[in-house]
C-alpha positions in Angstrom: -3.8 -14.6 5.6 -4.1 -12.3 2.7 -4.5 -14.3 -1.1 -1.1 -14.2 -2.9 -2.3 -12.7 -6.3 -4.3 -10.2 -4.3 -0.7 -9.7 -1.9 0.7 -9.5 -5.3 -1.6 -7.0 -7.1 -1.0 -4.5 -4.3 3.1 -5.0 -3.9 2.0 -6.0 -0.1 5.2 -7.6 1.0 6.2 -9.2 4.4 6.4 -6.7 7.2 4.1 -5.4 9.7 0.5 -4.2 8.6 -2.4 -1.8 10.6 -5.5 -3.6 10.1 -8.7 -1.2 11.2 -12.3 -2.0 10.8 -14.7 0.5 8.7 -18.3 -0.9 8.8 -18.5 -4.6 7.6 -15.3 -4.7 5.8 -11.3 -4.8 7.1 -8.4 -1.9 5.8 -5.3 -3.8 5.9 -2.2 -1.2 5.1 1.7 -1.6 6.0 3.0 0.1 8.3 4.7 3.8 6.7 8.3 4.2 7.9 8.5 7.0 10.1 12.1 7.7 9.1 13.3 10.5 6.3 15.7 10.1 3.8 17.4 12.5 2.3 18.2 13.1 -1.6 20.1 15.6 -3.2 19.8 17.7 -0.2 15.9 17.4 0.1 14.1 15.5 2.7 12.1 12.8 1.2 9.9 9.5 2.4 11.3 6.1 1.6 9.7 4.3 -1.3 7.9 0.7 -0.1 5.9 -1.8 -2.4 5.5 -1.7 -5.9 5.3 1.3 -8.1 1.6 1.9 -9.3 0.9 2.6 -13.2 -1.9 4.1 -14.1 -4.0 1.1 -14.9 -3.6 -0.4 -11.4 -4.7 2.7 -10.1 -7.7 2.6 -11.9 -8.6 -0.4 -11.7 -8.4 -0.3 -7.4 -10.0 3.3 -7.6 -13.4 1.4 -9.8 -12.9 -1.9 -7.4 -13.7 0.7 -4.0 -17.0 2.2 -5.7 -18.8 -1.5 -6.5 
């Protein structure tokens, strides 16, 4: 079971996940759609989770280098 706040701070939301092992720790991702959809005439890869700001992707970018 994965922490809500941390479930939350990610925009993981229920659905199926790939969990792989690198060294010591556990990569938990959801599961991409393998399905296209198509906008204005231009293929284009469905949207899933929360959007990411800058700040969030700074602050998990510093969180992987400790």
């Amino acid at each position: 079971m994965i922490p809500k706040l941390l479930r939350d701070r990610l925009g993981l939301t229920p659905g199926e996940v790939e969990v792989t092992s690198e060294g010591a720790a556990l990569r938990v991702e959801p599961v991409a759609a393998t399905e296209l959809g198509e906008r204005d005439g231009r293929l284009v890869i469905p949207e899933t989770g929360s959007r990411l700001n800058s700040e969030t992707v700074t602050s998990l970018r510093d969180a992987d280098q400790k």
